[in-house]
ChimeraX commands (.cxc) that place a marker at each C-alpha (Angstrom):
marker #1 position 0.00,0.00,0.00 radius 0.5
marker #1 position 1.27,3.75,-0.59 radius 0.5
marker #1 position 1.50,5.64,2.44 radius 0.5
marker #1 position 0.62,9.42,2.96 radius 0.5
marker #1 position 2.80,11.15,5.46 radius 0.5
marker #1 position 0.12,13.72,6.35 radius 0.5
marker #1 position 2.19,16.88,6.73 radius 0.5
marker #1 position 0.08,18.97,3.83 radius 0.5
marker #1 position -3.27,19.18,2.36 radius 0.5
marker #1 position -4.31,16.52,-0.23 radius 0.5
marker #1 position -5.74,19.14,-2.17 radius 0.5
marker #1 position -4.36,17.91,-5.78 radius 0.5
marker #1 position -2.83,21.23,-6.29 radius 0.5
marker #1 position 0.63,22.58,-7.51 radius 0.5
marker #1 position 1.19,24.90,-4.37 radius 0.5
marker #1 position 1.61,22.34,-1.60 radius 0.5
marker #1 position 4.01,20.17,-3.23 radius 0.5
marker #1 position 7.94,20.10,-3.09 radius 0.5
marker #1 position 10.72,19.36,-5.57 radius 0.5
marker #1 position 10.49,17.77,-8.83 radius 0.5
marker #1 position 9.08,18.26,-12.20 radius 0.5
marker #1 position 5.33,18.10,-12.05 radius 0.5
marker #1 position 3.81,18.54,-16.55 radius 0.5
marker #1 position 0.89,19.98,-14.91 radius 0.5
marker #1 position 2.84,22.53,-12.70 radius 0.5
marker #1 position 5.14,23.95,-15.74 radius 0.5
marker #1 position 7.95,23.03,-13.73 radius 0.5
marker #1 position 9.18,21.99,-10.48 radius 0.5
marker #1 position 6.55,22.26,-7.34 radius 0.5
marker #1 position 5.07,25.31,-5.87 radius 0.5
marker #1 position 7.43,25.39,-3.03 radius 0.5
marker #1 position 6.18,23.09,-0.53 radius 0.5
marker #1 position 4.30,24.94,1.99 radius 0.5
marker #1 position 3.31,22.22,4.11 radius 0.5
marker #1 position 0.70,22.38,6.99 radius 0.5
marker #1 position -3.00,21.72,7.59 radius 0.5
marker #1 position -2.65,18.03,6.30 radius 0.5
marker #1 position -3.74,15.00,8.58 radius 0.5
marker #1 position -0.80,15.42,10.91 radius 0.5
marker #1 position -0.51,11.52,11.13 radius 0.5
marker #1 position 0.77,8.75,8.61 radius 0.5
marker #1 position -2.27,6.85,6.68 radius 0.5
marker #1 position -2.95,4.60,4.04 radius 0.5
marker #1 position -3.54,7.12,0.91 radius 0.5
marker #1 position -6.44,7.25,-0.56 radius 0.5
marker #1 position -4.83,8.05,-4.72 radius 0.5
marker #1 position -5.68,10.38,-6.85 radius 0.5
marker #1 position -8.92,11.62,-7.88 radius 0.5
marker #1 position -8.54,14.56,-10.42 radius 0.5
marker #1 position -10.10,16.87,-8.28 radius 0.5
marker #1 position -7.19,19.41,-8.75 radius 0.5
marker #1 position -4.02,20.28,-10.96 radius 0.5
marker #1 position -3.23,16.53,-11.03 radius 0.5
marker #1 position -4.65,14.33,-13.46 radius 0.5
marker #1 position -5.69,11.23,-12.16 radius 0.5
marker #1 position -5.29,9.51,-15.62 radius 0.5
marker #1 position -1.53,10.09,-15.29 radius 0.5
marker #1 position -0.76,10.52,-11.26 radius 0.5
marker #1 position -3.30,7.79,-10.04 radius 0.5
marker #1 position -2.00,4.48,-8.51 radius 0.5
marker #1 position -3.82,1.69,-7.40 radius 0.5
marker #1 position -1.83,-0.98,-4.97 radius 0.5
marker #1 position 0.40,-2.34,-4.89 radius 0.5
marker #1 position 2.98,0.26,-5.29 radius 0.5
marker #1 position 6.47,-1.22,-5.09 radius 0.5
marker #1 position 8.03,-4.46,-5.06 radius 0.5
marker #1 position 11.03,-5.38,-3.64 radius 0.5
marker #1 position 12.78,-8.64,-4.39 radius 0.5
marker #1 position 15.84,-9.97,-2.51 radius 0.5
marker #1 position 18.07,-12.43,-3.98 radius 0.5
marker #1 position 21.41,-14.58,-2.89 radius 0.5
marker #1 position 24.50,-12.89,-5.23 radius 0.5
marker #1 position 27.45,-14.98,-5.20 radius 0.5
marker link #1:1,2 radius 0.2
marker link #1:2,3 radius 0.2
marker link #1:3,4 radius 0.2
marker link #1:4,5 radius 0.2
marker link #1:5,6 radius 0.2
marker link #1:6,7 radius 0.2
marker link #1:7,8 radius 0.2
marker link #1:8,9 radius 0.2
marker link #1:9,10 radius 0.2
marker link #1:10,11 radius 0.2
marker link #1:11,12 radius 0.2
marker link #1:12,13 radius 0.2
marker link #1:13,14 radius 0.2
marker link #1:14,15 radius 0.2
marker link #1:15,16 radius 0.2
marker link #1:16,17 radius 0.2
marker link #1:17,18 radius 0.2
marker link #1:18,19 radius 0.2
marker link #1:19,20 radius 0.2
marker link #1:20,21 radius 0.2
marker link #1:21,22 radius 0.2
marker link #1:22,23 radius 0.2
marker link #1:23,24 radius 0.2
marker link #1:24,25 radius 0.2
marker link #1:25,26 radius 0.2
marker link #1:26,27 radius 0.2
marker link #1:27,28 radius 0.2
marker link #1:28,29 radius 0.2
marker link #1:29,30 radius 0.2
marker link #1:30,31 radius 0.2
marker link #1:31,32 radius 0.2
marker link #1:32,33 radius 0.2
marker link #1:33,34 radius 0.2
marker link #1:34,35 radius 0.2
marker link #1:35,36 radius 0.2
marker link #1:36,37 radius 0.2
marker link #1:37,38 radius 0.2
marker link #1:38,39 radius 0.2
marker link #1:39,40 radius 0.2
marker link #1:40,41 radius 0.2
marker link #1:41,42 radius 0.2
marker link #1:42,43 radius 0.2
marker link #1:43,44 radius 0.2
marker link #1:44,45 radius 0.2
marker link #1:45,46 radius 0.2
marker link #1:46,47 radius 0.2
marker link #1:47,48 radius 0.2
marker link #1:48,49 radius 0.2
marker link #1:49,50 radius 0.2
marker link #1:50,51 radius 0.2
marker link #1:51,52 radius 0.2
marker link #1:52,53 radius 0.2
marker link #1:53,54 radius 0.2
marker link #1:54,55 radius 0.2
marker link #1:55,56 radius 0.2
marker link #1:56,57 radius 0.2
marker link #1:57,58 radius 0.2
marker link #1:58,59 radius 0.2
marker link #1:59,60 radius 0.2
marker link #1:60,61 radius 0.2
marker link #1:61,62 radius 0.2
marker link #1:62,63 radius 0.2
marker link #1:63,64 radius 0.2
marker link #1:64,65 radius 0.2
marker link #1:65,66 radius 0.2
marker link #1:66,67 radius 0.2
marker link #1:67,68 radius 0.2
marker link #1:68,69 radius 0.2
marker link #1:69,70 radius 0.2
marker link #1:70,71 radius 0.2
marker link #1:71,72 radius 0.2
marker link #1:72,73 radius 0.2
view
């Protein structure tokens, strides 16, 4: 499952979000301006195209990862 840290709104939005190279921002992230999210760590709930995001490209459905360990000689 994908977990949500819960330090900022999950608004869908440009503003809140830090760092990389977002299409639908133009560019990197608004500047992370965290605050007002859940304030606890939770199962996310995905994407639902409710803001900048499109949930046709962003959305995930579990699992997320996979991580396989293996013997190397």
């Amino acid at each position: 499952m994908a977990y949500d840290a819960g330090s900022e709104v999950n608004d869908e939005l440009c503003v809140p979000i830090p760092g990389p190279f977002f299409a639908e921002c133009g560019g990197s992230g608004g500047g992370a301006r965290p605050g007002g999210g859940e304030g606890f760590v939770h199962v996310h709930r995905g994407m639902h195209g409710t803001g900048d995001f499109k949930s046709s490209m962003r959305d995930w459905r579990n699992p997320v990862a996979q991580v396989r360990v293996r013997l190397v000689n």
